[in-house]
C-alpha positions in Angstrom: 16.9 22.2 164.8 16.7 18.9 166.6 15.7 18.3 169.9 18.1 19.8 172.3 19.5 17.2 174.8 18.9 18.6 177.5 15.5 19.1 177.1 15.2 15.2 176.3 17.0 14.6 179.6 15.1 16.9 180.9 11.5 15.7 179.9 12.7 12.1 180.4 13.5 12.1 183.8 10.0 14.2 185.0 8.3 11.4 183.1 9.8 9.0 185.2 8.4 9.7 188.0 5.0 11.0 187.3 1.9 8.7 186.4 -0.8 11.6 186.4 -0.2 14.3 183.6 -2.7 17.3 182.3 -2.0 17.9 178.6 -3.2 21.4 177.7 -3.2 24.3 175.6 -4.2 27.8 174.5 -7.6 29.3 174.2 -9.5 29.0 171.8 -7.3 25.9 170.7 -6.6 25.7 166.8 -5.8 22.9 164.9 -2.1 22.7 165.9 -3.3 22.9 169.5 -6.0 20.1 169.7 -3.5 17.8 167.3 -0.3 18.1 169.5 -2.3 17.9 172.4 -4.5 14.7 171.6 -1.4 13.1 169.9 0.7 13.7 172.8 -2.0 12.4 175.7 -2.2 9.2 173.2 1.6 8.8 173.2 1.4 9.0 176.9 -1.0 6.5 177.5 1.3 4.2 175.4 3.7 4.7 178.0 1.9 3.9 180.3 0.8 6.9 182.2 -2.7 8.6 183.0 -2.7 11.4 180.2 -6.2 13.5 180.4 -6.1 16.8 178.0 -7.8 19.8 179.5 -8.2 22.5 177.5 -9.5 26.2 178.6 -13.0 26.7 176.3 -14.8 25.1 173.4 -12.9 24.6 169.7 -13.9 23.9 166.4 -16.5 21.4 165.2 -14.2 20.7 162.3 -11.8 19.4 164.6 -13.6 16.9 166.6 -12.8 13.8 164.9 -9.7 14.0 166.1 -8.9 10.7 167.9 -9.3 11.2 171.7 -11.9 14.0 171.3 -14.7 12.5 173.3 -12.5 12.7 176.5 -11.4 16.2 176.4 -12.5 18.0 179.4 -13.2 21.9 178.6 -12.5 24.0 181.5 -15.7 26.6 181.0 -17.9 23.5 180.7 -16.7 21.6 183.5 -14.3 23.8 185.6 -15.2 21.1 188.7 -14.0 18.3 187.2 -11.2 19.6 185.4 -10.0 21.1 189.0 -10.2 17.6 190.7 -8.3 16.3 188.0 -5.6 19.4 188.4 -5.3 18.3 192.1 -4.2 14.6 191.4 -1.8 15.7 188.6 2.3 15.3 188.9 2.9 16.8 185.6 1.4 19.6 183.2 2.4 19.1 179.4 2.1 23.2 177.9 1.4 23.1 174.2 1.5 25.6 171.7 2.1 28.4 174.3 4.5 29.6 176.1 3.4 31.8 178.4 0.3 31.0 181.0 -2.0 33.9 180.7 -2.9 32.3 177.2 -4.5 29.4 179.3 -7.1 32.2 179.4 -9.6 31.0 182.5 -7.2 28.0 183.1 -4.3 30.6 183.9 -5.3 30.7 187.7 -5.8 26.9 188.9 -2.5 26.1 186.6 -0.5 28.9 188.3 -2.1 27.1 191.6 -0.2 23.9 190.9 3.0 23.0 192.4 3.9 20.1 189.8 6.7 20.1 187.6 6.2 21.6 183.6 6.8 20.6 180.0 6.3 23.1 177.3 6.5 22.2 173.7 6.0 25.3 171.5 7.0 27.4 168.4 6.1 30.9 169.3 8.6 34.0 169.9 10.1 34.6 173.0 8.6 32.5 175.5 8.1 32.8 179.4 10.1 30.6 181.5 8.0 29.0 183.6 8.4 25.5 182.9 11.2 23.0 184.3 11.9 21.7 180.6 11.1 24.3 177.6 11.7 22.6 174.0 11.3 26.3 171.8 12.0 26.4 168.2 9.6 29.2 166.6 11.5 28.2 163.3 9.1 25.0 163.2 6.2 24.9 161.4 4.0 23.9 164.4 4.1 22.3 167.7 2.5 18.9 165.7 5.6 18.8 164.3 7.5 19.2 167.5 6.1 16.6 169.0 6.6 14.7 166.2 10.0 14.9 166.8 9.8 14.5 170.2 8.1 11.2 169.6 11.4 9.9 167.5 13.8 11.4 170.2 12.0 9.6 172.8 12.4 6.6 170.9 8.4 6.3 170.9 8.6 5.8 166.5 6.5 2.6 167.1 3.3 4.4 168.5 2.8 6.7 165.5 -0.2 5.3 164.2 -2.6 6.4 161.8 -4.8 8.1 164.9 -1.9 9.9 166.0 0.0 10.6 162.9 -3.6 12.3 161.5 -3.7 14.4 164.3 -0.2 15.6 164.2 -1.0 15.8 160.3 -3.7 18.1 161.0 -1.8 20.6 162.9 1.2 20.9 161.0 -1.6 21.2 157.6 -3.1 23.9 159.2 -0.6 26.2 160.6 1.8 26.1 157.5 -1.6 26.6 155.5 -1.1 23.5 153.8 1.9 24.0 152.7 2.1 27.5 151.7 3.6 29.5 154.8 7.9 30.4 154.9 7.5 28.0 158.3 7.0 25.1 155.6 11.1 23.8 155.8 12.5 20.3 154.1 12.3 18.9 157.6 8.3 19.4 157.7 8.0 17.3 154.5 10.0 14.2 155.4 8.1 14.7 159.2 4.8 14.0 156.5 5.9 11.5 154.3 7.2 9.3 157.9 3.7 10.0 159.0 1.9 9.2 155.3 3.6 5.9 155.8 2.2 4.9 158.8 -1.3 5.3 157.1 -2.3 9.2 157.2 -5.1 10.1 154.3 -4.0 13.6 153.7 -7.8 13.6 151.4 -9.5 12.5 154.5 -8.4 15.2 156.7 -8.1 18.2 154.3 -12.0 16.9 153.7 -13.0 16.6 157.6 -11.2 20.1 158.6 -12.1 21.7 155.4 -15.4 20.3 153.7 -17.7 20.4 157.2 -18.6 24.8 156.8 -21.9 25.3 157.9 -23.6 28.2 155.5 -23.2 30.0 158.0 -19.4 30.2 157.3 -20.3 31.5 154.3 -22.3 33.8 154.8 -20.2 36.0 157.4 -17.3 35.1 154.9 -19.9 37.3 152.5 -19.9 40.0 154.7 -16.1 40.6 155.7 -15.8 40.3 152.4 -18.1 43.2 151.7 -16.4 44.9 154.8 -13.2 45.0 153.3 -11.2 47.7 153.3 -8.2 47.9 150.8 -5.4 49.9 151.1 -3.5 49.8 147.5 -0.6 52.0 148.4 0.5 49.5 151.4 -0.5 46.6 149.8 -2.7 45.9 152.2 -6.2 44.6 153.5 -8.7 44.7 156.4 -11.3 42.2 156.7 -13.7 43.1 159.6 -17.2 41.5 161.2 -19.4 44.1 162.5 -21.6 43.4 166.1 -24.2 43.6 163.8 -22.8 41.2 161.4 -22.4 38.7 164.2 -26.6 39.1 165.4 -27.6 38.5 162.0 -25.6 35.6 161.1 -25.7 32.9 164.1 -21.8 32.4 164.9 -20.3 29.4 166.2 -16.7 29.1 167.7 -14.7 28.0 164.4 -16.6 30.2 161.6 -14.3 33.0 161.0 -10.9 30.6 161.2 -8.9 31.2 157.6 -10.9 34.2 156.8 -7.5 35.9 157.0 -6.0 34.2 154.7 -8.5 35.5 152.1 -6.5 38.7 152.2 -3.5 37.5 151.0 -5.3 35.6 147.9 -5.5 39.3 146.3 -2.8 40.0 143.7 -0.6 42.5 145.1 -1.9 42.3 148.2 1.4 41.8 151.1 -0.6 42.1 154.2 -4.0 41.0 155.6 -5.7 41.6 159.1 -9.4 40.5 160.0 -10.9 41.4 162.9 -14.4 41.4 165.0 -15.5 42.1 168.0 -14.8 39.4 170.9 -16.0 39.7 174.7 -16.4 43.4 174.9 -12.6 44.0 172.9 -12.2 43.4 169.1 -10.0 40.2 168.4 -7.6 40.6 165.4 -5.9 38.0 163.2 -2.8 39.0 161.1 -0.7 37.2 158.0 2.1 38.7 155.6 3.9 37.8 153.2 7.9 38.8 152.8 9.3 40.6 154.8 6.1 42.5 156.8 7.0 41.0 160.5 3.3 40.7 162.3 4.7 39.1 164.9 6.4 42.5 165.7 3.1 44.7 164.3 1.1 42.9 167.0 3.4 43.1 170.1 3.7 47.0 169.1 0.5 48.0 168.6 -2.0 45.2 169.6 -1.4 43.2 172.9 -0.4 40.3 171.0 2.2 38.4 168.9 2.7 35.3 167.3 5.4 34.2 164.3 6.8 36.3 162.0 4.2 36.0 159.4 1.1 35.0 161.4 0.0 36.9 164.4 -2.9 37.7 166.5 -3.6 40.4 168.8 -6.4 42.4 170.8 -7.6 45.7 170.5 -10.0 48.0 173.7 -10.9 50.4 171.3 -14.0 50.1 169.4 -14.0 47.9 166.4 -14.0 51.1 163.9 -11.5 52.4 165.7 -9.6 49.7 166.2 -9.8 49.5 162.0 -8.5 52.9 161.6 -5.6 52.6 163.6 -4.8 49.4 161.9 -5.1 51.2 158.1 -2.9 54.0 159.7 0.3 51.4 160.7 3.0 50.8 159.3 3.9 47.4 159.3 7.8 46.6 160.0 10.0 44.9 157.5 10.8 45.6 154.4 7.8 45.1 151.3 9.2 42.9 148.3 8.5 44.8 145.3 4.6 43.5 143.7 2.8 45.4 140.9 0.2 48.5 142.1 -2.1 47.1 139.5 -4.4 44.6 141.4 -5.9 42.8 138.4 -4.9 39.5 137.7 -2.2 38.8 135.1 -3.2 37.7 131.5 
């Protein structure tokens, strides 16, 4: 789907007529959130206008190369400054939400403001909160969103390699390079235009992916050993204990993709992880098929996402929380895969 119109018209005319605009996006920003956000506040600043990206808590190490980095401001680190800033804006840019209670501790001061909104996002049923909402959760990422954005706006001449890595690394890291259903023609030739203007897919597969402290590994080691497979549903629970998490020193970023380490098994349709976060237990979710997460999550775990990547939160205690997972039923229909979990010949 391309850009609706009216969004463009939309966007276009509150741009006009605001200079000062927050970029921001969801806690505990991933790689789709720090690229469209830094690639947006640089597109901005091309146009002229005073673009400063907030975002609500600390990210990733592995994503602080990203062009633009050093002048985030982090909301938990800084909440004066970024609330000073707040008070001079005319425009908030949303990215990869769409709904404001994601903003986590930002939520408050951003319901506060009475300045017009943008939100640029791929997620299910969105909250309408904003005066212009671009939604497509048939895109592989909001990176690629913008993206096209940035060609509807008629802004082709700014992609650069800064930006164009950026949105590279977000659309990389929420199809998982490649491999997700979300991956669609349109997110390839959104690649090769952005190869051409001088991305180095090695370069940022090696900065987001070669940078794991041994930490990483180590709790990798243990959810590993945690797992808990469920052959007859073709499914998998990877879990960190408390315990787990006082032994092994844990920085924001060292569980991201464990997930997907579910899904590697043969046979294996469904994966969850989950460990204990703030007092709840956080939970990460990916399918295969026909198994709709997205649903899974709303239903039984505060949360929600796409169809085949979800997250959610669960109150009750982590092995309980692990139990009720192994005792779902996810919705959707399973493809038919082989009971036998060994590798083929």
């Amino acid at each position: 789907m391309s850009v609706p119109p009216s969004f463009l018209s939309q966007a276009q005319h509150l741009l006009s007529s605001a200079q000062k605009i927050v970029v921001t996006n969801h806690l505990n920003p991933d790689g789709d959130a720090m690229g469209s956000a830094l690639a947006a506040a640089a597109l901005l600043r091309h146009q002229g206008k005073e673009a400063t990206v907030i975002v609500p808590n600390r990210y990733a190490a592995n994503l602080h190369w990203i062009k633009g980095n050093e002048e985030v401001i982090r909301f938990e680190e800084s909440p004066e400054k970024a609330r000073a800033i707040l008070r001079e804006a005319q425009l908030t840019l949303h990215l990869d939400y769409n709904a404001l209670y994601r903003s986590g501790p930002l939520e408050e001061d951003l319901q506060k403001l009475e300045v017009p909104r943008i939100v640029i996002d791929h997620h299910r049923q969105p909250e309408h909160f904003a005066e212009a909402l671009y939604s497509d959760h048939e895109m592989s990422s909001t990176c690629e969103m913008v993206y096209h954005w940035a060609l509807a706006m008629g802004w082709e001449r700014y992609l650069d390699r800064d930006i164009g890595e950026a949105l590279y690394a977000g659309i990389a890291t929420d199809t998982g390079n490649f491999r997700f259903s979300s991956t669609r023609p349109k997110t390839h030739q959104a690649v090769a235009h952005l190869l051409t203007v001088g991305v180095r897919p090695h370069v940022v597969a090696s900065r987001i992916y070669d940078s794991n402290r041994p930490e990483r590994f180590k709790l990798l080691g243990r959810a590993l050993d945690n797992m808990r497979l469920l052959e007859n549903r073709h499914a998998v629970i990877l879990y960190l204990s408390e315990k787990d998490l006082m032994e092994i020193p844990f920085e924001k970023g060292d569980t991201e993709g464990f997930v997907n380490y579910g899904l590697s098994l043969a046979g294996i349709e469904l994966s969850a992880f989950c460990y204990p976060w703030e007092g709840r237990v956080k939970m990460s979710f990916r399918s295969k098929s026909d198994f709709d997460v997205n649903q899974f999550a709303r239903q039984n775990f505060q949360g929600g996402g796409h169809f085949n990547a979800a997250g959610g939160i669960s109150d009750l205690s982590l092995d309980e929380t692990v139990e009720k997972a192994a005792g779902l039923d996810a919705p959707g229909t399973i493809h038919a895969v082989p009971t036998d979990l060994t590798a083929p010949n």
